[in-house]
C-alpha positions as CSV (number, residue, x, y, z in Angstrom):
1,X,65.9,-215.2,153.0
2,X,63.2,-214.8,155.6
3,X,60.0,-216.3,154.6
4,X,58.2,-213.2,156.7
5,X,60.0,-210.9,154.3
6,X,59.8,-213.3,150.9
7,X,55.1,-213.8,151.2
8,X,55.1,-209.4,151.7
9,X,57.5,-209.0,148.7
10,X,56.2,-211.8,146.3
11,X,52.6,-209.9,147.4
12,X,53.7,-206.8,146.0
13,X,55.2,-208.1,143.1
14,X,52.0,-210.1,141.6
15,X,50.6,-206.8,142.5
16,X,52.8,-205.1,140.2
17,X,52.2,-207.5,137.8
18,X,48.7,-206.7,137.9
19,X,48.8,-202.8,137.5
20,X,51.2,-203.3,134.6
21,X,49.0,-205.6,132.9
22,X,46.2,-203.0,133.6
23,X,48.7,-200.5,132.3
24,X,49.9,-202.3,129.3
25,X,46.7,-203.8,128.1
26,X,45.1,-199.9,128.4
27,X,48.0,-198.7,126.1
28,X,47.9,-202.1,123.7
29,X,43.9,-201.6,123.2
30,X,44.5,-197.6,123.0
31,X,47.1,-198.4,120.0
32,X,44.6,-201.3,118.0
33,X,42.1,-198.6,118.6
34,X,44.2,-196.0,116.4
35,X,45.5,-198.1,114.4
36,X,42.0,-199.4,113.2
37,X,40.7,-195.9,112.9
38,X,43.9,-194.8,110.6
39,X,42.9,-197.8,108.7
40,X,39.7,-196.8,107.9
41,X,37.4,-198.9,110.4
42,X,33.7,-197.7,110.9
43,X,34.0,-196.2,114.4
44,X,30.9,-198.0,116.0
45,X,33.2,-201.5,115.4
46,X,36.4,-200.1,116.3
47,X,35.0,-198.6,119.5
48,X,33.4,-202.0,120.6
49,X,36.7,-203.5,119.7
50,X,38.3,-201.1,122.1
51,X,35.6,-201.2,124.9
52,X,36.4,-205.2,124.8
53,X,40.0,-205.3,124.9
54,X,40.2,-202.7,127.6
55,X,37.8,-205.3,129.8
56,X,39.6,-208.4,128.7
57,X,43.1,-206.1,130.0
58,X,40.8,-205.1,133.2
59,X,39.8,-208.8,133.9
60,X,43.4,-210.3,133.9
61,X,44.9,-207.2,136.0
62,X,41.7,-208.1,138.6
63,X,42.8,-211.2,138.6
64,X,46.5,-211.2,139.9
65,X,45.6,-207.9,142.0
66,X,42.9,-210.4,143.8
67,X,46.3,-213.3,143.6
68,X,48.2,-210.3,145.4
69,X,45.1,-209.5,148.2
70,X,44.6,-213.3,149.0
71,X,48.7,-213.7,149.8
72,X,49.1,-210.0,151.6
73,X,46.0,-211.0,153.9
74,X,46.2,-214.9,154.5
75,X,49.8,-214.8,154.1
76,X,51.5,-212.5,156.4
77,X,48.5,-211.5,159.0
78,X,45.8,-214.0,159.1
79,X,43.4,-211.7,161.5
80,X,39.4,-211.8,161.2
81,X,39.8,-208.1,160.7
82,X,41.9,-208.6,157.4
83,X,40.0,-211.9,156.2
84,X,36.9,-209.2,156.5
85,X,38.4,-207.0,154.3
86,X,39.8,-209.7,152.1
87,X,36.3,-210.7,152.0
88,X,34.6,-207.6,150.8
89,X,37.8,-206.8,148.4
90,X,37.1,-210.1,146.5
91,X,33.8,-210.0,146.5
92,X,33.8,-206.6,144.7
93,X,36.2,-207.6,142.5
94,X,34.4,-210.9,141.6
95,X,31.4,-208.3,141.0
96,X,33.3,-206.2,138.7
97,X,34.7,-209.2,136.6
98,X,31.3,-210.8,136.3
99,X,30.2,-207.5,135.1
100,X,33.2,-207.1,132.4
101,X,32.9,-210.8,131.4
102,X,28.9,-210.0,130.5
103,X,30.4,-206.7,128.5
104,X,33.4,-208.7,126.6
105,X,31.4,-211.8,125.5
106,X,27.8,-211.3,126.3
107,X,27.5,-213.8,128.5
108,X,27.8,-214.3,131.7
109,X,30.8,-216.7,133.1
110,X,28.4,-219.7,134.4
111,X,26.5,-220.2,130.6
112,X,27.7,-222.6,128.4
113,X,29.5,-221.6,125.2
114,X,26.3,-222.9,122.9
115,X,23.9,-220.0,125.0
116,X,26.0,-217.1,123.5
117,X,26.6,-215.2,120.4
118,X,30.2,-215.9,119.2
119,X,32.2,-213.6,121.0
120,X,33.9,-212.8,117.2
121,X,30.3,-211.2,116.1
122,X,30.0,-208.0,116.4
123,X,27.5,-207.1,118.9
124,X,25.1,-204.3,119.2
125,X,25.5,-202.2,121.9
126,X,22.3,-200.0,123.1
127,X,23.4,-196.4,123.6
């Protein structure tokens, strides 16, 4: 196979991977979530619970969708125009999984472990 048409398709692919993980790990929270409540769960802990797995689903799909920007643009057209746009891509995405990192475990990606609350305690969350 062409290697000009293999980097595009294996691009789109991880891409794919990513939205389904986004996909998936929505649905797979939404269900715990449910399930929890049907259980009996006090909402406040069930709804951290959710808010959590849905950014622990969000970080991972950012992750191979930035895997799937890095080999469309370097990959197949290496212009300053795309590495720009590459650029500001990542970077917001690096924003947003800083952000969701802080949310998940209350800390943010650079602290040591020993800085933290566990990330097993339930948190409070100001409303």
């Amino acid at each position: 196979m062409d290697l000009h048409r293999l980097i595009p398709a294996a691009a789109r692919m991880v891409e794919l991977v990513g939205v389904a993980i986004l996909l998936l790990g929505a649905l797979l929270a939404l269900g715990a979530f449910v399930v929890r409540l049907g259980r009996g769960g006090p909402f406040a802990a069930v709804y951290d619970d959710l808010r959590a797995n849905l950014g622990r689903a969000i970080l991972l799909g950012l992750e191979f969708l930035v895997i799937a920007d890095i080999i469309g643009t370097v990959a197949v057209e290496p212009t300053l125009a795309n590495l720009a746009v590459l650029a500001v891509i990542v970077a917001i995405r690096t924003f947003l999984s800083f952000a969701l990192e802080l949310e998940v475990t209350g800390r943010w990606p650079w602290q040591p472990r020993s800085e933290r609350a566990d990330a097993t305690e339930p948190r409070e969350v100001s409303r």
